[in-house]
ZAPAKE-929155 format. One record per residue (C-alpha): residue in one letter; x, y, z. Coordinates in steps of 0.1 Angstrom, whole numbers, padded with zeros to 4 digits, always signed. Each point is the difference from the previous one (the first is absolute). Example, Ala and Ser with C-alpha at 12.3 -4.5 7.8 and 13.67 -1.06 7.14 Angstrom:
2
A+0123-0045+0078/S+0014+0034-0007/
//
This chain:
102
X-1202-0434+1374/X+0024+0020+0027/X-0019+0031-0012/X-0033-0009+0009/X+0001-0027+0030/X+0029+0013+0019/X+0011+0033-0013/X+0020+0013+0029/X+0026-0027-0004/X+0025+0007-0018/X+0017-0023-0032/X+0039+0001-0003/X+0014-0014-0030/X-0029-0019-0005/X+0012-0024+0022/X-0013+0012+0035/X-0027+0014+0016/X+0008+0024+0030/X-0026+0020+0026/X+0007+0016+0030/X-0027+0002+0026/X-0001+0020+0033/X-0016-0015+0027/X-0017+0023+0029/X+0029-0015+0026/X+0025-0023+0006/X-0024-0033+0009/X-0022+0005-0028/X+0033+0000-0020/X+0009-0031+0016/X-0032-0013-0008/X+0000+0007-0033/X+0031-0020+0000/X-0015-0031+0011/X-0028-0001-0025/X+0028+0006-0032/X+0013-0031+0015/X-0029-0020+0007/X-0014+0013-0035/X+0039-0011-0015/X-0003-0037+0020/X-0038-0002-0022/X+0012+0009-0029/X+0033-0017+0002/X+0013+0033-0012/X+0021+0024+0020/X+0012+0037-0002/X+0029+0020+0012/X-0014+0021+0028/X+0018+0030+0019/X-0017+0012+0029/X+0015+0038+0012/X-0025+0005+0031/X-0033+0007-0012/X+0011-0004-0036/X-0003-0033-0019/X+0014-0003-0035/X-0008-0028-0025/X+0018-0016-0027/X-0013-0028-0019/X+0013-0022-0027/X+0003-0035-0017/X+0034-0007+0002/X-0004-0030-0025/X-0016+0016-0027/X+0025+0031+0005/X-0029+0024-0002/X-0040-0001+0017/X-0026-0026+0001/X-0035-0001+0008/X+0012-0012+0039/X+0017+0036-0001/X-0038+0016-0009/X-0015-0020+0023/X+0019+0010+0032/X+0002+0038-0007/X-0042-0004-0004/X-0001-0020+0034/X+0025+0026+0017/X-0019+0030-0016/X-0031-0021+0014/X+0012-0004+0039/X+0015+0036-0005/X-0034+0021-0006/X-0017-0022+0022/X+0024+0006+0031/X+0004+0037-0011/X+0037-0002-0008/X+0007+0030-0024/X+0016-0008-0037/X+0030+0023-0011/X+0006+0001-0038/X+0041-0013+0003/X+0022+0023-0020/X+0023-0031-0014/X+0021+0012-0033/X-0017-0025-0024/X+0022-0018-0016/X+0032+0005+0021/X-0011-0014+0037/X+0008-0039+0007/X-0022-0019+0023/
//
């Protein structure tokens, strides 16, 4: 399922789902922001997010399943979504699978 709907995130321990997406500058960034946690208030889901300037990083789990749920798919799709459509660019993150915690 990661493979074909959102195949630039990335799965550690397949427990989390992780993307990294660059955003053209520093507002759209911010933007970007807002609408994980707009989309997170929706979904009653929400995600670690690190923001490094134009640089937004994602990490999404189900902390009480200990591992990822359809709410995890869902919000990478939206966020994929929001992210072609405001032309925020999607870096494959280079995680060490298995060994990274959320």
């Amino acid at each position: 399922m990661r493979a074909q709907l959102i195949p630039n995130w990335e799965m550690l321990d397949h427990r989390v789902l992780q993307a990294k997406f660059i955003a053209k500058d520093h507002r759209l960034a911010v933007d970007f922001i807002k609408f994980i946690n707009d989309k997170s208030e929706e979904l009653d889901h929400f995600a670690l997010i690190k923001q490094d300037v134009t640089e937004v990083t994602v990490k999404t789990t189900t902390t009480d399943v200990n591992g990822l749920t359809i709410l995890d798919f869902q919000l990478a799709q939206a966020l994929n979504d929001y992210a072609k459509m405001k032309d925020l660019y999607q870096e494959k993150t280079k995680g060490i699978f298995g060994n990274e915690k959320i």
